[in-house]
C-alpha positions in Angstrom: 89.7 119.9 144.3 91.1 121.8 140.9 89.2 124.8 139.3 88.0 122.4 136.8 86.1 119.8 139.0 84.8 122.7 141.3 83.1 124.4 138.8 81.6 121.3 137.3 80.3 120.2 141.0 79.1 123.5 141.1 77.0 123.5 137.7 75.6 120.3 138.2 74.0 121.3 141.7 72.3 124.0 140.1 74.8 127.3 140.4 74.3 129.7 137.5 77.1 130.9 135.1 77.3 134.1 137.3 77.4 132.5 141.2 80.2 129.7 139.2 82.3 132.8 137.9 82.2 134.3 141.4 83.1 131.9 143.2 86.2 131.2 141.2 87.2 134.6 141.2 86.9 134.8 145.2 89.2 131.1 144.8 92.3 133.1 142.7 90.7 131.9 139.2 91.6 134.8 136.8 89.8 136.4 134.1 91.3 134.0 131.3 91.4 130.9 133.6 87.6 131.7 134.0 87.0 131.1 130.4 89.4 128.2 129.9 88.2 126.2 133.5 84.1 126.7 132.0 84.8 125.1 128.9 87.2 122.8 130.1 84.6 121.3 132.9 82.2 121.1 130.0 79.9 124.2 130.9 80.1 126.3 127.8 81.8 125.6 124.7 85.0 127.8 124.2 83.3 130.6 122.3 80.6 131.0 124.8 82.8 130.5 127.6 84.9 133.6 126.2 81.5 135.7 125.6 80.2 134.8 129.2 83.4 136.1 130.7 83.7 138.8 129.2 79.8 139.8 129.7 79.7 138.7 133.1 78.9 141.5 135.8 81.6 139.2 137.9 84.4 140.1 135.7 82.8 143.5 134.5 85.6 146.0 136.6 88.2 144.6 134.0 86.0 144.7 131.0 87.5 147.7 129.8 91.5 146.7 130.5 90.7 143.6 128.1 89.0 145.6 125.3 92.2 148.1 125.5 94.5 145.1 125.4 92.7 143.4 122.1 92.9 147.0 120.4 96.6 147.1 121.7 97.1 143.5 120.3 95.0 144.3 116.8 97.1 147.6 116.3 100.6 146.1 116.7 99.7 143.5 114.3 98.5 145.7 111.7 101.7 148.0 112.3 104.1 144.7 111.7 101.7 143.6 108.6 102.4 147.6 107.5 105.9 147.0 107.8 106.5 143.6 106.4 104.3 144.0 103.4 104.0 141.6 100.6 107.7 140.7 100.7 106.8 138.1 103.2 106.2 135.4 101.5 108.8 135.8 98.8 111.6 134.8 101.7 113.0 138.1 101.8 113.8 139.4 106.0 111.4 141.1 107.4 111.7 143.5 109.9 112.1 141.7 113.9 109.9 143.1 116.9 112.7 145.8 117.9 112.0 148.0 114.8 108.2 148.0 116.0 107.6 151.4 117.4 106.7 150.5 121.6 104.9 152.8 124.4 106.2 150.0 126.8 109.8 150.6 127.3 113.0 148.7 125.9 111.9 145.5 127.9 110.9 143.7 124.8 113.2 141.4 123.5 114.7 141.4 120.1 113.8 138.2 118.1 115.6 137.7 114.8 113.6 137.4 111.5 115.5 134.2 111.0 116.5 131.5 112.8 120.4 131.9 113.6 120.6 135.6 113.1 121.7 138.0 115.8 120.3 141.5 115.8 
C-alpha cells in the first residue's frame, strides 16, 4: 500500500493527525512528503497540511533546520533581487547564480542569464 492510501485508511479508522504523521515517519515518509501525502489522501488541505507538519511534535527535532532553510531561501532571493534591480524587466542580462555570494562551496552550478549563453 502507497503513503497515500495508508494514511487515508488510517484517518478514516479514527487515527489523529499526530499517530498518522508518526506512523509515516517510522515508514521512511519525510518531512515534505508528510505534508504532500496528507493533502494528497484528502486529510488536510495543502496549507493546513504544511502548518500541521511543521507544528507537529512528530516532526518537532527538525523544526528548527526548516525555519533556517526558509530564512536561507528568503535571504538569497532578496540578495539576487538586490543584484538584479529594476533592469530586469527592461531585457537587459542580469547577473547568473555564480556571482551570488555562497557559504556552500563552488558546487553550485553556473546557469546563464540567457538561454544559449555560456558563462
Amino acid at each position: 500500500m502507497d503513503a497515500v492510501s495508508e494514511a487515508r485508511t488510517l484517518a478514516q479508522s479514527g487515527l489523529g493527525l499526530e499517530e498518522i504523521l508518526a506512523h509515516l515517519r517510522s515508514h521512511g515518509v519525510d518531512f515534505g512528503d508528510s505534508m504532500w501525502v496528507l493533502a494528497k489522501a484528502g486529510i488536510l488541505p495543502p496549507g493546513a497540511a504544511k502548518k500541521a507538519v511543521f507544528d507537529s511534535l512528530t516532526w518537532a527535532d527538525r523544526r528548527g533546520r526548516h525555519v533556517a532553510f526558509h530564512e536561507d531561501v528568503v535571504r538569497i532571493a532578496d540578495d539576487l533581487a538586490a543584484l538584479t534591480g529594476p533592469s530586469q524587466q527592461s531585457g537587459d542580462q542580469v547577473p547568473v547564480i555564480s556571482d551570488v555570494p555562497r557559504r556552500f562551496g563552488d558546487q553550485v552550478p553556473v546557469v546563464s542569464a540567457k538561454p544559449g549563453v555560456e558563462r
